[in-house]
PDB file of the backbone (N, CA, C, O) and the ligand in Angstrom, with CONECT records:
HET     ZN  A 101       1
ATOM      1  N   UNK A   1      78.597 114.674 130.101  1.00  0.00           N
ATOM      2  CA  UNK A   1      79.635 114.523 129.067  1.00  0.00           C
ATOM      3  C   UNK A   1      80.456 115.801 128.951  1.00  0.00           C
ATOM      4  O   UNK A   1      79.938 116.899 128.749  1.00  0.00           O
ATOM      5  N   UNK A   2      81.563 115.630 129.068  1.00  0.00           N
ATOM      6  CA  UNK A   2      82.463 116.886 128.606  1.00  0.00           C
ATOM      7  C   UNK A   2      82.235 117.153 127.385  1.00  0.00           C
ATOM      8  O   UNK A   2      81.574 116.466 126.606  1.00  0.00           O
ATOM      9  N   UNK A   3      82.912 118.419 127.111  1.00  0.00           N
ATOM     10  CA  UNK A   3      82.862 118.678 125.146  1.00  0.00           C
ATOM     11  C   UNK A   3      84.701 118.435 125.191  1.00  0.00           C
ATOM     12  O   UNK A   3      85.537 119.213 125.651  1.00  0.00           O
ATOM     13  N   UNK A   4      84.905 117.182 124.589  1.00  0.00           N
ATOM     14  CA  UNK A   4      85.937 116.180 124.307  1.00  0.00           C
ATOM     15  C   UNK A   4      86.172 116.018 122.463  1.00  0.00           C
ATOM     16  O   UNK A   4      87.119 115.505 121.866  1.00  0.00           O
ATOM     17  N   UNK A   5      84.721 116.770 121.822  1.00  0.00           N
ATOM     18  CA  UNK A   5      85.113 116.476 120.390  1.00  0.00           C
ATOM     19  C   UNK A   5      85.967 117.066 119.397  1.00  0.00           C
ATOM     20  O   UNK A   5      86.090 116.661 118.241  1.00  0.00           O
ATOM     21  N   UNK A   6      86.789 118.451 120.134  1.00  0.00           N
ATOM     22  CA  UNK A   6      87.521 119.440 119.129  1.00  0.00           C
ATOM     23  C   UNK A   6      88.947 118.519 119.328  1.00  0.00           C
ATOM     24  O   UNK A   6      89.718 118.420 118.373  1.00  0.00           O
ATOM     25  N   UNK A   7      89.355 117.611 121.100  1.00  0.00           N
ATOM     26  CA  UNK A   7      90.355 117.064 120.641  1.00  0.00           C
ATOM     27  C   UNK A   7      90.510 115.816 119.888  1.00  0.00           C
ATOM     28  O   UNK A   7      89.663 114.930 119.774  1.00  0.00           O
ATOM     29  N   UNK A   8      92.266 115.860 119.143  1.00  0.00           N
ATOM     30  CA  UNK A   8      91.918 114.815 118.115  1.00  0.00           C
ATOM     31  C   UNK A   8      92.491 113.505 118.942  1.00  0.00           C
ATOM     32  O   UNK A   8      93.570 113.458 119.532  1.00  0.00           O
ATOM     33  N   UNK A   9      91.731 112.692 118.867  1.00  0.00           N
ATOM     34  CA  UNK A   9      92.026 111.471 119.467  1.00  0.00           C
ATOM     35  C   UNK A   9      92.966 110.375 118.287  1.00  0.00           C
ATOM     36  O   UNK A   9      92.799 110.009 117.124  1.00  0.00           O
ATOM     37  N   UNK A  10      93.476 110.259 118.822  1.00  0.00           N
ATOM     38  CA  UNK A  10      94.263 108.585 117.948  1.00  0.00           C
ATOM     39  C   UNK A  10      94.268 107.041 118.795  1.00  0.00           C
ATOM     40  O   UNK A  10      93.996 106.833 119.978  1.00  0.00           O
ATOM     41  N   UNK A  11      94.547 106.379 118.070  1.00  0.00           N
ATOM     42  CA  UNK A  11      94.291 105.034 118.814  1.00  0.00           C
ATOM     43  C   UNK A  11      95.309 104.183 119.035  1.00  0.00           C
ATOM     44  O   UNK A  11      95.941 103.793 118.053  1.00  0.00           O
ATOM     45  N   UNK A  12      95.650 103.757 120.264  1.00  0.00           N
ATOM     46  CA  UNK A  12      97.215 103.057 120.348  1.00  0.00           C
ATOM     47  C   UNK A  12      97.500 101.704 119.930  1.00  0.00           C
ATOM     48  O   UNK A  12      97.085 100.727 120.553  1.00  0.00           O
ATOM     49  N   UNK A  13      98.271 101.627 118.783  1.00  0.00           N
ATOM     50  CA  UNK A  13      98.338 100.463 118.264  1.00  0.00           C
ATOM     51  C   UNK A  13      98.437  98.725 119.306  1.00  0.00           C
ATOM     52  O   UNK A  13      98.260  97.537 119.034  1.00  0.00           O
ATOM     53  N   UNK A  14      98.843  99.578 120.624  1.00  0.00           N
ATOM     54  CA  UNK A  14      98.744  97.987 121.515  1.00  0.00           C
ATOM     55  C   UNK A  14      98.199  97.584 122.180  1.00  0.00           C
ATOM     56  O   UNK A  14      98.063  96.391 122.454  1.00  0.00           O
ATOM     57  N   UNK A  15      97.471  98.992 122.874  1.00  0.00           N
ATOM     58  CA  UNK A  15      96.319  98.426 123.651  1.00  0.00           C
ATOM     59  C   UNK A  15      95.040  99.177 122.806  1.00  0.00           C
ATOM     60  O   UNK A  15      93.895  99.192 123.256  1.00  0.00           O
ATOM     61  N   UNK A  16      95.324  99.632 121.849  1.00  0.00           N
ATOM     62  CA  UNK A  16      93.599  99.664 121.137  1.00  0.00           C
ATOM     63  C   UNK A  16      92.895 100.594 121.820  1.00  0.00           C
ATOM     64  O   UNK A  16      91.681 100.563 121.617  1.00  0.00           O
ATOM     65  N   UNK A  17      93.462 101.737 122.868  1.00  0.00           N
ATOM     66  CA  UNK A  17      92.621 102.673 123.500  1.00  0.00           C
ATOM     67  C   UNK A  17      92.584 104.171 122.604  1.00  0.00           C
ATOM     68  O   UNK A  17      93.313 104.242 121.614  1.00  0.00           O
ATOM     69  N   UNK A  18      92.015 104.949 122.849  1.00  0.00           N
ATOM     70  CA  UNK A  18      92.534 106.239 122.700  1.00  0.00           C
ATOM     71  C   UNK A  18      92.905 107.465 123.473  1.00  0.00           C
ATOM     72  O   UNK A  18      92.241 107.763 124.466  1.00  0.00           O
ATOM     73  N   UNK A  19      93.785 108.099 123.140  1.00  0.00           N
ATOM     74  CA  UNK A  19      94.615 108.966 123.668  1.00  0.00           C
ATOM     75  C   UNK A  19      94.195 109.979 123.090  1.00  0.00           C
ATOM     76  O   UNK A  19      93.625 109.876 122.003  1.00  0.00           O
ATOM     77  N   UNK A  20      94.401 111.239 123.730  1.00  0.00           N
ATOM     78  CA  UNK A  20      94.389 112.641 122.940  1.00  0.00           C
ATOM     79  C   UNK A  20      95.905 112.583 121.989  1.00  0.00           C
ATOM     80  O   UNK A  20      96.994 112.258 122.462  1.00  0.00           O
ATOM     81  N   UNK A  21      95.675 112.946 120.694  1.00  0.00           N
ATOM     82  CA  UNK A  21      96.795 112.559 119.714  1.00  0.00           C
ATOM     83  C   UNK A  21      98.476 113.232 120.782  1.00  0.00           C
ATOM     84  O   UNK A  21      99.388 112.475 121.113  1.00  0.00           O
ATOM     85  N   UNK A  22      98.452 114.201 120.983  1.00  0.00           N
ATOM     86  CA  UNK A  22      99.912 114.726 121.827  1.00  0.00           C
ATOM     87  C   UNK A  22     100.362 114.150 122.998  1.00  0.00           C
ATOM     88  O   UNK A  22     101.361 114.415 123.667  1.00  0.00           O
ATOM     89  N   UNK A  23      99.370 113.210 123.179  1.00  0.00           N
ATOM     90  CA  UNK A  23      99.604 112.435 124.527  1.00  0.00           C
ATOM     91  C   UNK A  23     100.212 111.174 123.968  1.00  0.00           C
ATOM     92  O   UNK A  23     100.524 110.383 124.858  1.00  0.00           O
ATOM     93  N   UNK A  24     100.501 110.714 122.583  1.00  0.00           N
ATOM     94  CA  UNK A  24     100.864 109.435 122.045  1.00  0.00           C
ATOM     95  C   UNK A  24     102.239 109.736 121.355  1.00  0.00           C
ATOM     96  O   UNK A  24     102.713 110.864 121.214  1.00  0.00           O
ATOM     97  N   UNK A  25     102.788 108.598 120.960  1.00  0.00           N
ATOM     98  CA  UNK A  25     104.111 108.657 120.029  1.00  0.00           C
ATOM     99  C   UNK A  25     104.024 108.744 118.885  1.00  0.00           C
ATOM    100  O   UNK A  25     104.019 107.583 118.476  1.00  0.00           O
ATOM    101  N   UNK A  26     103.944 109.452 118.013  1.00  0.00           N
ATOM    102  CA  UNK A  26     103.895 109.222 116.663  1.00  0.00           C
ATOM    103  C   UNK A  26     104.967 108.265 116.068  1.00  0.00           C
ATOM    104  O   UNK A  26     106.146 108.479 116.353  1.00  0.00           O
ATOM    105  N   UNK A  27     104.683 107.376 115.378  1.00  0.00           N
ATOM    106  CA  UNK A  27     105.366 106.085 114.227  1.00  0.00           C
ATOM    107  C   UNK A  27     105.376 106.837 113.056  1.00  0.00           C
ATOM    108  O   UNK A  27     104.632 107.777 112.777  1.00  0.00           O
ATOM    109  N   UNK A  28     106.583 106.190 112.161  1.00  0.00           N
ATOM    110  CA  UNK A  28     106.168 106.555 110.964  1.00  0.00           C
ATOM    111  C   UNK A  28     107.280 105.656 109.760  1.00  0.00           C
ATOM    112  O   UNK A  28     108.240 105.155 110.345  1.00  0.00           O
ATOM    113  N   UNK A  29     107.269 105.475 108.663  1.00  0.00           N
ATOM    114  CA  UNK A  29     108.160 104.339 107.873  1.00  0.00           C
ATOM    115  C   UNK A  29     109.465 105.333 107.369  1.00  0.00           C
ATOM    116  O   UNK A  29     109.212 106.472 106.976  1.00  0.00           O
ATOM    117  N   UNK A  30     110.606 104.925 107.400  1.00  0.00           N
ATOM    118  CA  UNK A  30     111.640 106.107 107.146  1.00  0.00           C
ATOM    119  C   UNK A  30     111.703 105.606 104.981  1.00  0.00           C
ATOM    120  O   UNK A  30     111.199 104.595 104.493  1.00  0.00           O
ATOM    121  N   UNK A  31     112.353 106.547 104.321  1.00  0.00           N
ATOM    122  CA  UNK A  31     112.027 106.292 102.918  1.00  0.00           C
ATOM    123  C   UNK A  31     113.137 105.123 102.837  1.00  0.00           C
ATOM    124  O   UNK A  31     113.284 104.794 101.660  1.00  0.00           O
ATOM    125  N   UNK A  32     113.990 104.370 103.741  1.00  0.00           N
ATOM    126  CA  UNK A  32     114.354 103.444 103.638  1.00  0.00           C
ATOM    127  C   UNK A  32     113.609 101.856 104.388  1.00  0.00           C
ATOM    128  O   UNK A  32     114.166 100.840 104.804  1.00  0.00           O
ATOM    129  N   UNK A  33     112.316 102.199 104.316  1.00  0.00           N
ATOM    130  CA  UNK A  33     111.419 100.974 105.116  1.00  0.00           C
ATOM    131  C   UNK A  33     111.916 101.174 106.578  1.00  0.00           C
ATOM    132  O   UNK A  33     112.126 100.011 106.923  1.00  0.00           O
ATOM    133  N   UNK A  34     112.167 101.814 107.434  1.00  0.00           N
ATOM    134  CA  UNK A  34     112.551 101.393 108.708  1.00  0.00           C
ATOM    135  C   UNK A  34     111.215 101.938 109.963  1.00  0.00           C
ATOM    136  O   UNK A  34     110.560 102.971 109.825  1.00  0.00           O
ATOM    137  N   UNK A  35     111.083 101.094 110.971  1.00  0.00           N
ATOM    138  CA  UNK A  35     110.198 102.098 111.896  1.00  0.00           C
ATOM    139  C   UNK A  35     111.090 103.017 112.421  1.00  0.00           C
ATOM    140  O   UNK A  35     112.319 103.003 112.487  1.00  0.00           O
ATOM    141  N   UNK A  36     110.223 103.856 112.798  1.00  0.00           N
ATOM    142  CA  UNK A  36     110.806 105.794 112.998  1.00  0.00           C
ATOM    143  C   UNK A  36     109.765 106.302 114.161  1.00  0.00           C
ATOM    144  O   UNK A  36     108.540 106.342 114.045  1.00  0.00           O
ATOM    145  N   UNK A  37     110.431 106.628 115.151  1.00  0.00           N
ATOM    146  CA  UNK A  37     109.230 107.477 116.215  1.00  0.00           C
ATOM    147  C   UNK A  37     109.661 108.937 115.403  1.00  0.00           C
ATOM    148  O   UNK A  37     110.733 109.419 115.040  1.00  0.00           O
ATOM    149  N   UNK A  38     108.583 109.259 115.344  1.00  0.00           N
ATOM    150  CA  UNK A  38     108.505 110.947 114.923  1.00  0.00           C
ATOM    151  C   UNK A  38     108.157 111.666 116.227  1.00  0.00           C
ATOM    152  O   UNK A  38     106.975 112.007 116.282  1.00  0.00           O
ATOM    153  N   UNK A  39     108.820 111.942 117.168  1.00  0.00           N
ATOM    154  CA  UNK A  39     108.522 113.095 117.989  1.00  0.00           C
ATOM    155  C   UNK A  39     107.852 113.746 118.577  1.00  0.00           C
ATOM    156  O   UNK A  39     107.223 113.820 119.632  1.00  0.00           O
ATOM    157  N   UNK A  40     108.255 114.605 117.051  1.00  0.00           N
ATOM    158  CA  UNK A  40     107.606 116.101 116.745  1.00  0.00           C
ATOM    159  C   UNK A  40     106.143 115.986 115.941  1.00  0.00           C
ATOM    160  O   UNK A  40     105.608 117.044 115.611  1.00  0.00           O
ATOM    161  N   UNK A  41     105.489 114.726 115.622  1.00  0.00           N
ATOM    162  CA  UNK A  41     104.886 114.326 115.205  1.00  0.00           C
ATOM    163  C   UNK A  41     104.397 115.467 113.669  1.00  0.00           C
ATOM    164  O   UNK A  41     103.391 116.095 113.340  1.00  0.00           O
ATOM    165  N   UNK A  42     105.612 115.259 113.160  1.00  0.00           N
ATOM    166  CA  UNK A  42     105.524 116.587 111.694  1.00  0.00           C
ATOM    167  C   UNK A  42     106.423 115.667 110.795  1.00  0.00           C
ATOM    168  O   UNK A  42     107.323 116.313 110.257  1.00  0.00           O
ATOM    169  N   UNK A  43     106.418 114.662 110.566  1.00  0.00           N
ATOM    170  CA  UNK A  43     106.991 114.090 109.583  1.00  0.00           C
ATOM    171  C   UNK A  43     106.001 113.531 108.094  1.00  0.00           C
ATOM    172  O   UNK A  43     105.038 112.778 108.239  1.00  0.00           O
ATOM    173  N   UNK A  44     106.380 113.976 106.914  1.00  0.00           N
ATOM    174  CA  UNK A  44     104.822 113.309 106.319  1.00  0.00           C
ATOM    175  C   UNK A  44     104.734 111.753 106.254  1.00  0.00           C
ATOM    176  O   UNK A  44     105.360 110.803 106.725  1.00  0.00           O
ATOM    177  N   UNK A  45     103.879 111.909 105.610  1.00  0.00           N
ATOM    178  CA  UNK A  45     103.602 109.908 104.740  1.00  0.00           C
ATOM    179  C   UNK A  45     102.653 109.741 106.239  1.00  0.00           C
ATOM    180  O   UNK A  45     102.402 110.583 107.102  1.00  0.00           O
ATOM    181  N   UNK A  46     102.342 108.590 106.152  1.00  0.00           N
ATOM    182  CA  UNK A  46     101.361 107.411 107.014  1.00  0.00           C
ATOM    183  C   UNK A  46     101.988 107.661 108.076  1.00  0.00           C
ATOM    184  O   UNK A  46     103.146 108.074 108.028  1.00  0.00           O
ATOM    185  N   UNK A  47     101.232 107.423 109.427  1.00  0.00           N
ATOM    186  CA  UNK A  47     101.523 107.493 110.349  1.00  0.00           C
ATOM    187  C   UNK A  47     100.802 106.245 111.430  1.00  0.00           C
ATOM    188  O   UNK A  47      99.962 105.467 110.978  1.00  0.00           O
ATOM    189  N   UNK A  48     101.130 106.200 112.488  1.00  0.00           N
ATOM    190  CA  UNK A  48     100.603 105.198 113.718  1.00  0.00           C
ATOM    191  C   UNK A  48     101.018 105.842 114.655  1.00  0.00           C
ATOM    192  O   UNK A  48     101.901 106.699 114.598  1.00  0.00           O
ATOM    193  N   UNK A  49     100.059 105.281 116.184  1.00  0.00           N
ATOM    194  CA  UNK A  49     100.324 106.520 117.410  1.00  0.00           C
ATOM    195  C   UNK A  49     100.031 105.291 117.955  1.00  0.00           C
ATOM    196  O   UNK A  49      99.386 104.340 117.513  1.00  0.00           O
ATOM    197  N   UNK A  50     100.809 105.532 119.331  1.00  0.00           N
ATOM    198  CA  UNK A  50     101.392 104.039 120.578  1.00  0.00           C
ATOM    199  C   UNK A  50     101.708 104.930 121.393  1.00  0.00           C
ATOM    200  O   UNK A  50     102.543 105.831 121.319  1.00  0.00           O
ATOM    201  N   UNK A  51     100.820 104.563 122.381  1.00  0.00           N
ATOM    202  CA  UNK A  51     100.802 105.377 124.140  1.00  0.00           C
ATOM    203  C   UNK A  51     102.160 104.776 124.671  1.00  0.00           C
ATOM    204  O   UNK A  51     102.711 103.752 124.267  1.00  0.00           O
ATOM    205  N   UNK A  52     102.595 105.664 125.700  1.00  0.00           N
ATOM    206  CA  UNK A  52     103.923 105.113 126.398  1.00  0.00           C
ATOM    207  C   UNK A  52     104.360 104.522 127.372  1.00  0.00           C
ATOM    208  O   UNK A  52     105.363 104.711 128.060  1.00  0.00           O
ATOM    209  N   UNK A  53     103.268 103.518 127.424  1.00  0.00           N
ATOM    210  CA  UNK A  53     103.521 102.201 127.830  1.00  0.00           C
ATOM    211  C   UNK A  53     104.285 101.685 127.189  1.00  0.00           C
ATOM    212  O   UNK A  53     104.478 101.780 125.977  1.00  0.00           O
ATOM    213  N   UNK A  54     105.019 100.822 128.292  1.00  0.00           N
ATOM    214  CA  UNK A  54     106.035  99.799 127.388  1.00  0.00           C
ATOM    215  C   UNK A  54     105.682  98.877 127.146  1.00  0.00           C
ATOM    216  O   UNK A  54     106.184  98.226 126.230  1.00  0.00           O
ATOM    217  N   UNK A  55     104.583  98.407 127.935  1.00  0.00           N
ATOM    218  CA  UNK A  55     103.896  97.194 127.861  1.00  0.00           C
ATOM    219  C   UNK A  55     103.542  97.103 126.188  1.00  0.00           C
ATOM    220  O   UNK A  55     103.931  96.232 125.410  1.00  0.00           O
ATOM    221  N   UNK A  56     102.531  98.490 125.839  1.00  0.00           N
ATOM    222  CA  UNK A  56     102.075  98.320 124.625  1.00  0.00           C
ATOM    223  C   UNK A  56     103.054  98.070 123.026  1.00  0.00           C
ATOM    224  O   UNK A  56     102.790  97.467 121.985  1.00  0.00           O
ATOM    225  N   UNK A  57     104.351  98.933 123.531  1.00  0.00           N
ATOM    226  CA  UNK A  57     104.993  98.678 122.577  1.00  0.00           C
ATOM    227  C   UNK A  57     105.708  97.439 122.616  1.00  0.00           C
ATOM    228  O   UNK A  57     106.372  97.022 121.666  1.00  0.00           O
ATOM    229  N   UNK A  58     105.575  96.850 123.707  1.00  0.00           N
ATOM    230  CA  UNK A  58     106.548  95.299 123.481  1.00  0.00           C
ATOM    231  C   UNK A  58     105.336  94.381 122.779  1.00  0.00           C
ATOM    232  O   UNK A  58     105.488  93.433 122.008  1.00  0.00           O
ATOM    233  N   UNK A  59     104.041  94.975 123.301  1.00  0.00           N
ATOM    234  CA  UNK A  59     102.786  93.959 122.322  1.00  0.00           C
ATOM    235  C   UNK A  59     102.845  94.065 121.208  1.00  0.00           C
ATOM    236  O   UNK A  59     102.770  93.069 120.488  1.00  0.00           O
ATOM    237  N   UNK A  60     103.047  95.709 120.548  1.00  0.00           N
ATOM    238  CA  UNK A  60     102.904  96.204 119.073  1.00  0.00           C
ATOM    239  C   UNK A  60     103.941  95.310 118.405  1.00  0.00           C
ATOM    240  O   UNK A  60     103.788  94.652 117.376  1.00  0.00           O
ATOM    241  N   UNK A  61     105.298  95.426 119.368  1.00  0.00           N
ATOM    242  CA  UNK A  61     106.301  94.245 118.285  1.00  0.00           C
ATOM    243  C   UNK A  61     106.139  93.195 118.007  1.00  0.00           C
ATOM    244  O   UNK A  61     106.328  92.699 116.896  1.00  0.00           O
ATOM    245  N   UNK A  62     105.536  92.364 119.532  1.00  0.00           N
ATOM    246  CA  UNK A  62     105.236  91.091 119.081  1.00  0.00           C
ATOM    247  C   UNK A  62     104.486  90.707 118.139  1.00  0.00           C
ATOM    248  O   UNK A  62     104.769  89.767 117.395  1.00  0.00           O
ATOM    249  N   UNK A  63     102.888  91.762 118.029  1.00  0.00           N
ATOM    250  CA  UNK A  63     102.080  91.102 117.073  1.00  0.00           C
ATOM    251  C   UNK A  63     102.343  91.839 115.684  1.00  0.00           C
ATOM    252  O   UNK A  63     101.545  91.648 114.767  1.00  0.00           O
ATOM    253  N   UNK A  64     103.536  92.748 115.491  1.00  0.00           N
ATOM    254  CA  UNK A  64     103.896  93.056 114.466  1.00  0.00           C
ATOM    255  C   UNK A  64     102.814  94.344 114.142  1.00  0.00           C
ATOM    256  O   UNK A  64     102.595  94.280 112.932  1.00  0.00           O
ATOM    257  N   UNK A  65     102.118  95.384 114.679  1.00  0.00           N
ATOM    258  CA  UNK A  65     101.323  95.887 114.848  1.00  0.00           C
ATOM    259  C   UNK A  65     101.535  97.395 114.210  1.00  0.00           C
ATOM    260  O   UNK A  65     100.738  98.273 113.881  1.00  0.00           O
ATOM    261  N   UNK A  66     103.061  97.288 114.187  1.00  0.00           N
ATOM    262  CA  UNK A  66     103.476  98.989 113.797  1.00  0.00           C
ATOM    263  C   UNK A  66     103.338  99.006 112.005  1.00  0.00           C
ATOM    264  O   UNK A  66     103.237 100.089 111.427  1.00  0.00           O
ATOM    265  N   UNK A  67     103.346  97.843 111.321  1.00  0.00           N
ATOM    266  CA  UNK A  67     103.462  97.973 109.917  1.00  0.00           C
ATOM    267  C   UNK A  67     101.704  98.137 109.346  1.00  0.00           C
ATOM    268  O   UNK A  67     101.309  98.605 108.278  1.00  0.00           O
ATOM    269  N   UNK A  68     100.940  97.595 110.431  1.00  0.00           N
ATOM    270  CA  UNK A  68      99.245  97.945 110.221  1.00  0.00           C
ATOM    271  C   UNK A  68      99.222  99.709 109.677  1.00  0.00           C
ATOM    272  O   UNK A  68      99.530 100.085 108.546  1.00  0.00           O
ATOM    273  N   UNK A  69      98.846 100.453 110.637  1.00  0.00           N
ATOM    274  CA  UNK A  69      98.471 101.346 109.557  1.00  0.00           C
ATOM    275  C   UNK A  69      99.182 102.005 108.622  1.00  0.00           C
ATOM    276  O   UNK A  69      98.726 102.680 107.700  1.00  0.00           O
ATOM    277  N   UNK A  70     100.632 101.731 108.957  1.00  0.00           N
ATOM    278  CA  UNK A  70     101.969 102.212 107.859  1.00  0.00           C
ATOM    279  C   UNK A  70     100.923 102.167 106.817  1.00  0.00           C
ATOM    280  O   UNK A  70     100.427 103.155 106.275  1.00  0.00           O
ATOM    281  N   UNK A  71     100.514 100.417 106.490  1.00  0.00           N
ATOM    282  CA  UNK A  71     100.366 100.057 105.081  1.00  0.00           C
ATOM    283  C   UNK A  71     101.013  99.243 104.304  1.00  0.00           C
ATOM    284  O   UNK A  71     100.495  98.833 103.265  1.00  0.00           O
ATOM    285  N   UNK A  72     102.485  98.815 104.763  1.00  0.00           N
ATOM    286  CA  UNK A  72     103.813  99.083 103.547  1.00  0.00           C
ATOM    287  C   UNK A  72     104.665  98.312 104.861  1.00  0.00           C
ATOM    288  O   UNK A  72     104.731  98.406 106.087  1.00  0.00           O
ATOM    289  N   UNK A  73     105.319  97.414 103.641  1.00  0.00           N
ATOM    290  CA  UNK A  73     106.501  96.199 104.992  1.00  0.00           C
ATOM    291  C   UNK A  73     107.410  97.013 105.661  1.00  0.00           C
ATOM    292  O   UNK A  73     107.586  98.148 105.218  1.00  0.00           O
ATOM    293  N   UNK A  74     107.999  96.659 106.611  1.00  0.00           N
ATOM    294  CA  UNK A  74     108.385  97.901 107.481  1.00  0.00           C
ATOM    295  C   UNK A  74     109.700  96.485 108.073  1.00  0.00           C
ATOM    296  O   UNK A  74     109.541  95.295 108.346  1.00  0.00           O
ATOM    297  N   UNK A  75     111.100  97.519 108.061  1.00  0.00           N
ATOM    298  CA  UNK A  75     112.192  96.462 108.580  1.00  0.00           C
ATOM    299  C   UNK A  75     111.971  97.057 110.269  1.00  0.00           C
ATOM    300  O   UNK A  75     111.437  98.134 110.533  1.00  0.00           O
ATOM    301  N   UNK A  76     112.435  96.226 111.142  1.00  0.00           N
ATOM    302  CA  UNK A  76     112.248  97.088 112.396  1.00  0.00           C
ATOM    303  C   UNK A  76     113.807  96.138 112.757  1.00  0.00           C
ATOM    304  O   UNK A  76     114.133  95.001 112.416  1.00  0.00           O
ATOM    305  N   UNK A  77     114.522  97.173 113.577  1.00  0.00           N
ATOM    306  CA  UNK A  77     115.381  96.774 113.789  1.00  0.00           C
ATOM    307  C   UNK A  77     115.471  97.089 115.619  1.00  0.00           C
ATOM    308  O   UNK A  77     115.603  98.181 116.172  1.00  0.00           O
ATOM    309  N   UNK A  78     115.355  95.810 116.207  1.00  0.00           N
ATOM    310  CA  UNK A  78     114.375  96.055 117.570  1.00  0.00           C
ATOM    311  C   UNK A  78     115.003  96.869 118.632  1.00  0.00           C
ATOM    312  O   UNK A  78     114.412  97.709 119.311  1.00  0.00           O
ATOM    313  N   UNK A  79     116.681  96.439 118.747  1.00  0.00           N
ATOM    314  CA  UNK A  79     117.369  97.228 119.867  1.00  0.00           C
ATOM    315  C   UNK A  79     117.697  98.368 119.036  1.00  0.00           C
ATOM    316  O   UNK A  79     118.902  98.605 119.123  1.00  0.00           O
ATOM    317  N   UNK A  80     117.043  99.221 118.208  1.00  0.00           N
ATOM    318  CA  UNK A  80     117.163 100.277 117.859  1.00  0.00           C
ATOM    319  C   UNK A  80     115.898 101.194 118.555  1.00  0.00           C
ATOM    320  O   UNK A  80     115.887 102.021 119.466  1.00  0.00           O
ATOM    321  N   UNK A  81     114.817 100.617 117.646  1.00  0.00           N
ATOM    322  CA  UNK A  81     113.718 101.236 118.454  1.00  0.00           C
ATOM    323  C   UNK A  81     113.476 100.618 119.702  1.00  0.00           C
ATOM    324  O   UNK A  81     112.309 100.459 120.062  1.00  0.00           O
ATOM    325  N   UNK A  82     114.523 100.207 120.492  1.00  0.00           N
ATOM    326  CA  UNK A  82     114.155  99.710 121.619  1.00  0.00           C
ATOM    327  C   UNK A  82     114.868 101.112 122.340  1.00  0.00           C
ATOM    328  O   UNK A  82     114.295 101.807 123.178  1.00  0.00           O
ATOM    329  N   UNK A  83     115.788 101.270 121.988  1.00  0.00           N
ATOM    330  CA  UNK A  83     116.470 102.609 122.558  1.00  0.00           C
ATOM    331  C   UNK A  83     115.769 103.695 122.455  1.00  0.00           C
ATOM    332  O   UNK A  83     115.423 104.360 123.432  1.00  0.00           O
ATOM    333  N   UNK A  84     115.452 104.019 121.070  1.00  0.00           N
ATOM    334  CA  UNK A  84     114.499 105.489 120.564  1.00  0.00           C
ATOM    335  C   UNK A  84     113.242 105.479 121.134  1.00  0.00           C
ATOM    336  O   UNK A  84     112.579 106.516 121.093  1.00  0.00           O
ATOM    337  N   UNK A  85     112.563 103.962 121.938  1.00  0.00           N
ATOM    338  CA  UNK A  85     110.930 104.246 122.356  1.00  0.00           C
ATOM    339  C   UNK A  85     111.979 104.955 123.786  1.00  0.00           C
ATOM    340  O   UNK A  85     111.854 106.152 124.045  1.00  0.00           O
ATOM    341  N   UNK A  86     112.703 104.307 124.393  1.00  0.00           N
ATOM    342  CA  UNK A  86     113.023 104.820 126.110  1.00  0.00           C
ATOM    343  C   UNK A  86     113.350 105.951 125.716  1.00  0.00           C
ATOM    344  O   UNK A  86     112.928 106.773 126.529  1.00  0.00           O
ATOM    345  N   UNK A  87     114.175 106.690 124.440  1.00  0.00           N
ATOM    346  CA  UNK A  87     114.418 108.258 124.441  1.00  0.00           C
ATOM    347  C   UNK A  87     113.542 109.033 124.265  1.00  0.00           C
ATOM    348  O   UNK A  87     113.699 110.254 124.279  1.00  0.00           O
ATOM    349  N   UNK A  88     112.237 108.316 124.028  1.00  0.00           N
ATOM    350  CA  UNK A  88     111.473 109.367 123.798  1.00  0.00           C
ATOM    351  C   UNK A  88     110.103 109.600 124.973  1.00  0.00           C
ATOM    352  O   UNK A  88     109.120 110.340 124.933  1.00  0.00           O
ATOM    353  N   UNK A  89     110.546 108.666 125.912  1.00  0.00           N
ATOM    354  CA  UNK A  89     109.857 108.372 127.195  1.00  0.00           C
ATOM    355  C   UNK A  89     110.662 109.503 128.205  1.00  0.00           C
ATOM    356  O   UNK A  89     110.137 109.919 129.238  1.00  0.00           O
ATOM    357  N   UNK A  90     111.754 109.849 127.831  1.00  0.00           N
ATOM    358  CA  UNK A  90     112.018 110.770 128.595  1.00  0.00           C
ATOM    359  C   UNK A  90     111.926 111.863 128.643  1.00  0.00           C
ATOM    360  O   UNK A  90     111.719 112.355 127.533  1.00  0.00           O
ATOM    361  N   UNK A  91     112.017 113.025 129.980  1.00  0.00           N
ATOM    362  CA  UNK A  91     111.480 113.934 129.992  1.00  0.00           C
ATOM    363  C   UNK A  91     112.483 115.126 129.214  1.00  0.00           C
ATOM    364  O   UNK A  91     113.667 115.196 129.543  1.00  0.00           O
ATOM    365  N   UNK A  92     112.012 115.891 128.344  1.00  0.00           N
ATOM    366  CA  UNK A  92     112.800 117.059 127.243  1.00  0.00           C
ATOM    367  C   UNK A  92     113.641 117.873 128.266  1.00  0.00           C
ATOM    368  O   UNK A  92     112.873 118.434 129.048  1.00  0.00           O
ATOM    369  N   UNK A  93     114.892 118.127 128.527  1.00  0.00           N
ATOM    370  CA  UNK A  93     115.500 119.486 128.845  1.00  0.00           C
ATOM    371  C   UNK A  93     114.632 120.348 127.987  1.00  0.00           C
ATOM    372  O   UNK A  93     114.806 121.566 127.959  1.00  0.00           O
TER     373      UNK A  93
HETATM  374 ZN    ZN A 101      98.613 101.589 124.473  1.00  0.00          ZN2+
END
């Protein structure tokens, strides 16, 4: 066994695995109900983490998966975060 327990793991809302948390997308509800990728993963309130697969996030939409650990109804407005998941799939200048 490696020593694997100091990193923090999170769990991807679509395929249910875990990731080391910086290896995932952070979600988060904007104070107008909207889904929000956070980045920088430094935004407060509730959060959800989705590996960057696309696969997983086209599952998370279908089964409606991103408002689970929010907590709280969540508007998603799809060809929005359909754009912001591919911008954030890409690699940073
Ligand atoms: Zn996943």
């Amino acid at each position: 066994m490696s020593k694997r327990g100091h990193i923090p793991l999170r769990t991807c809302v679509g395929c249910k695995r875990q990731f080391p948390k910086k290896e995932l997308l952070r979600f988060t509800r904007s104070p107008e109900g909207e889904l929000l990728f956070d980045e920088r993963q430094r935004l407060p309130g509730r959060g959800g983490y989705l590996c960057r697969n696309p696969a997983c996030f086209q599952e998370a939409l279908r089964r409606n998966a991103f408002s689970r650990p929010l907590r709280a109804p969540l508007r998603i407005d799809k060809e929005r975060i359909e754009r912001e998941f591919s911008a954030c799939l890409m690699p940073k200048k």
